[in-house]
C-alpha positions as CSV (number, residue, x, y, z in Angstrom):
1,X,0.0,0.0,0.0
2,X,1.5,3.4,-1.3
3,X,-1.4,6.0,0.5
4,X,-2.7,5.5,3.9
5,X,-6.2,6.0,4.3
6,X,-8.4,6.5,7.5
7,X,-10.2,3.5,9.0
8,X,-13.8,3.4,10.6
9,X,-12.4,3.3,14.1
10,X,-10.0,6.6,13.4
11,X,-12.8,8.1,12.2
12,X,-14.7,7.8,15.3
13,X,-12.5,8.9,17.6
14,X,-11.5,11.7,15.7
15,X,-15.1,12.9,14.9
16,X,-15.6,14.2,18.4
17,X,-12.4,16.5,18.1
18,X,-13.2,17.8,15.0
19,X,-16.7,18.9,16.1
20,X,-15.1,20.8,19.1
21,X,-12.5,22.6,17.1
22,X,-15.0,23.5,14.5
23,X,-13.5,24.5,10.7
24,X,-9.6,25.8,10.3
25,X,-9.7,29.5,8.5
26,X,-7.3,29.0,5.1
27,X,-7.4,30.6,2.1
28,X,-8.3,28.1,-0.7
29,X,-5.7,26.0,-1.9
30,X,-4.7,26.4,-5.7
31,X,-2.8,24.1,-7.8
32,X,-1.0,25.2,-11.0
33,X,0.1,28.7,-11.5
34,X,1.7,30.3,-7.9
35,X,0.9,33.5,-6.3
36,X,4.0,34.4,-5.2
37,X,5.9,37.2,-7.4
38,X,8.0,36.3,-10.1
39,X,11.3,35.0,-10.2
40,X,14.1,38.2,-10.3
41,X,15.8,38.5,-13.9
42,X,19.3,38.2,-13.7
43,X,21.1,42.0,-13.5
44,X,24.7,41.4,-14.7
45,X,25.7,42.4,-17.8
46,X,28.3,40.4,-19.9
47,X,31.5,42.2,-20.4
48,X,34.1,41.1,-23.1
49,X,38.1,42.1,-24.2
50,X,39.6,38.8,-24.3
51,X,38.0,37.8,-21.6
52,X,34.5,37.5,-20.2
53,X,33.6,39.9,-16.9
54,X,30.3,40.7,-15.6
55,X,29.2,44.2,-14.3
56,X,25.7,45.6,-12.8
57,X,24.1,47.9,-14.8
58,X,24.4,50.0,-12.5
59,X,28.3,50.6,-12.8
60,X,28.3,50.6,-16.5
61,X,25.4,53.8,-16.5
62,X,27.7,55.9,-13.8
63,X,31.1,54.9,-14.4
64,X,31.2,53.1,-18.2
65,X,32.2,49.4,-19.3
66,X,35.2,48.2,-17.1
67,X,38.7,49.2,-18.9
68,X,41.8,46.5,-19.4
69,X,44.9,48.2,-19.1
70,X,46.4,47.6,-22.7
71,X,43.4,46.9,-24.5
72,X,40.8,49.9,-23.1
73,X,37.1,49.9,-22.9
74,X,35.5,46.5,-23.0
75,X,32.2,45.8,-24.9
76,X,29.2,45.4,-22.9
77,X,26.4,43.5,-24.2
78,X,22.9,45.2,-23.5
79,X,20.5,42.8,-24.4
80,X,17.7,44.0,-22.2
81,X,18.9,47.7,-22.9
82,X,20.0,50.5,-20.9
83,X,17.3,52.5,-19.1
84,X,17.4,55.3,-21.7
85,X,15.4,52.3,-24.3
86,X,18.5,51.7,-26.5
87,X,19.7,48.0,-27.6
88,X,22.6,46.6,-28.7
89,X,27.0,47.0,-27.6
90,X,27.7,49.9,-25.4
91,X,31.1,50.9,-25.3
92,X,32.7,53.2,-23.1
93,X,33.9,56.7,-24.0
């Protein structure tokens, strides 16, 4: 037997309780899609020069894409876009 179910002799001696205790307050139980709020995106940005580096958003709006030493500014890939709606490879200035 996989499931175990409730005999005759549970459910009499249970009854009794149940009757004191009255009904539990829930909210209804629902199967499929969840209530809870989505899943966060990801917020790094991918970074290349050589190599692969990611930065926040964040650092490439107020201080550019991250610099290598002998190479300069490294490409950014913006595939969700920068804030002010453009797409695409931002490069540092």
């Amino acid at each position: 037997m996989t499931a175990t179910t409730a005999g005759e002799a549970f459910k009499q001696s249970i009854a009794p309780i149940l009757a004191a205790i009255g009904a539990l307050p829930h909210a209804a139980l629902g199967f499929g899609a969840s209530s809870a709020p989505p899943k966060q995106k990801a917020r790094l940005l991918k970074a290349e020069c050589g190599y692969t580096v990611h930065v926040t958003r964040k650092w490439v709006d107020e201080a550019g894409a991250p610099h290598r030493p002998h190479h300069g500014a490294m490409q950014v890939d913006c595939a969700e876009g920068p804030e002010d709606g453009a797409e695409g490879i931002a490069r540092a200035a």
